[in-house]
C-alpha positions in Angstrom: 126.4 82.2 80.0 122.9 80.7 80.2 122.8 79.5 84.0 121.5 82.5 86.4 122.8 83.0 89.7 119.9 81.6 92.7 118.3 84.2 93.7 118.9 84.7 97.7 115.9 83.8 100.2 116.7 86.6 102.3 114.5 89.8 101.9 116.9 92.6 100.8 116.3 96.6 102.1 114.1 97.4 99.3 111.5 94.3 99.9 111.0 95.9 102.8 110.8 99.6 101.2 107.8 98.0 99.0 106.0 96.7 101.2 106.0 99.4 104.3 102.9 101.4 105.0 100.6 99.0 102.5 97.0 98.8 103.2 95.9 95.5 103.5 92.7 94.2 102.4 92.8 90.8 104.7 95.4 88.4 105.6 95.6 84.8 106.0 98.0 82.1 107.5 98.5 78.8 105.6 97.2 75.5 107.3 99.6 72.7 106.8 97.5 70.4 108.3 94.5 70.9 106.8 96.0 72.3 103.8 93.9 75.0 103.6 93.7 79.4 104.7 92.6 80.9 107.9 91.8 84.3 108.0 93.6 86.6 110.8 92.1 89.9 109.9 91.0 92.5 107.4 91.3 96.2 107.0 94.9 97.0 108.2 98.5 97.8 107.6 101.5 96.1 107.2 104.2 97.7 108.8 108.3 97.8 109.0 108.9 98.7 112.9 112.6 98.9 113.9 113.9 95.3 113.3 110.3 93.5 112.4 108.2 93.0 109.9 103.8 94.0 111.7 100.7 93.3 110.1 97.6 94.8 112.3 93.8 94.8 111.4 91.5 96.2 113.0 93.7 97.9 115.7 95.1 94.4 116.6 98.1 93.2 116.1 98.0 89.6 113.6 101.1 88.8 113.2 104.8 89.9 113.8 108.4 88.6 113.2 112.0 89.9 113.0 113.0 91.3 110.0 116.4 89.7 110.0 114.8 86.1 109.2 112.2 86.9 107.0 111.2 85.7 103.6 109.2 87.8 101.0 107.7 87.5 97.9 105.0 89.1 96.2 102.0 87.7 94.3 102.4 87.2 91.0 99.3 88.9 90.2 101.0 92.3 92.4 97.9 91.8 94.8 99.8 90.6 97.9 102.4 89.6 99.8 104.1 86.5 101.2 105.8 86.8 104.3 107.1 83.7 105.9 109.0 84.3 109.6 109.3 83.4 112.6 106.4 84.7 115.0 108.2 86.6 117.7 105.3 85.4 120.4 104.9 82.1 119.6 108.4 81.1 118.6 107.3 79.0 115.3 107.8 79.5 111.9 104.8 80.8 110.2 103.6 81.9 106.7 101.5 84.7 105.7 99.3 85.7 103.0 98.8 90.1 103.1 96.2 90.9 100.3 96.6 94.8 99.2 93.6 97.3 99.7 93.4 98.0 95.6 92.3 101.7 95.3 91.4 103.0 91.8 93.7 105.7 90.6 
């Protein structure tokens, strides 16, 4: 009656729906080392291709992982994105931070 069910880590169909064809402002990857942000790009699009989850600035590609293993949760401010996956390229687990392009309406 007052206990909630845990929410489930794994993105659902409509995570994805929200956050396809978003313009991105810049993104960064947490540093666990130095405990600090490293940018990876600005100006660019985040992007749901076939079975992954791309983020490209600047006509390069930043960052990509499979969609199947992906975890994602937005901002609480509704300014970005956290995507946390494992890179396709590299093989490691790695987490994101996509900041939205705000556009005045």
């Amino acid at each position: 009656m007052f206990f909630r069910r845990k929410k489930s880590e794994k993105a659902r169909a409509s995570d994805f729906a929200k956050i396809d064809k978003r313009s991105i402002k810049y993104v960064s990857e947490r540093d666990p080392d130095n405990y600090g942000e490293r940018i990876l790009g600005k100006n660019g699009a985040l992007n749901i291709v076939d079975k992954d989850i791309v983020i490209v600035c600047e006509g390069r590609e930043v960052f990509r992982c499979k969609k199947a293993g992906a975890v994602i949760a937005e901002l609480i401010s509704l300014a970005g994105v956290v995507i946390t996956g494992e890179d396709v390229y590299t093989g490691e687990r790695k987490t994101v931070t996509a900041y939205y392009q705000y556009y005045r309406k």
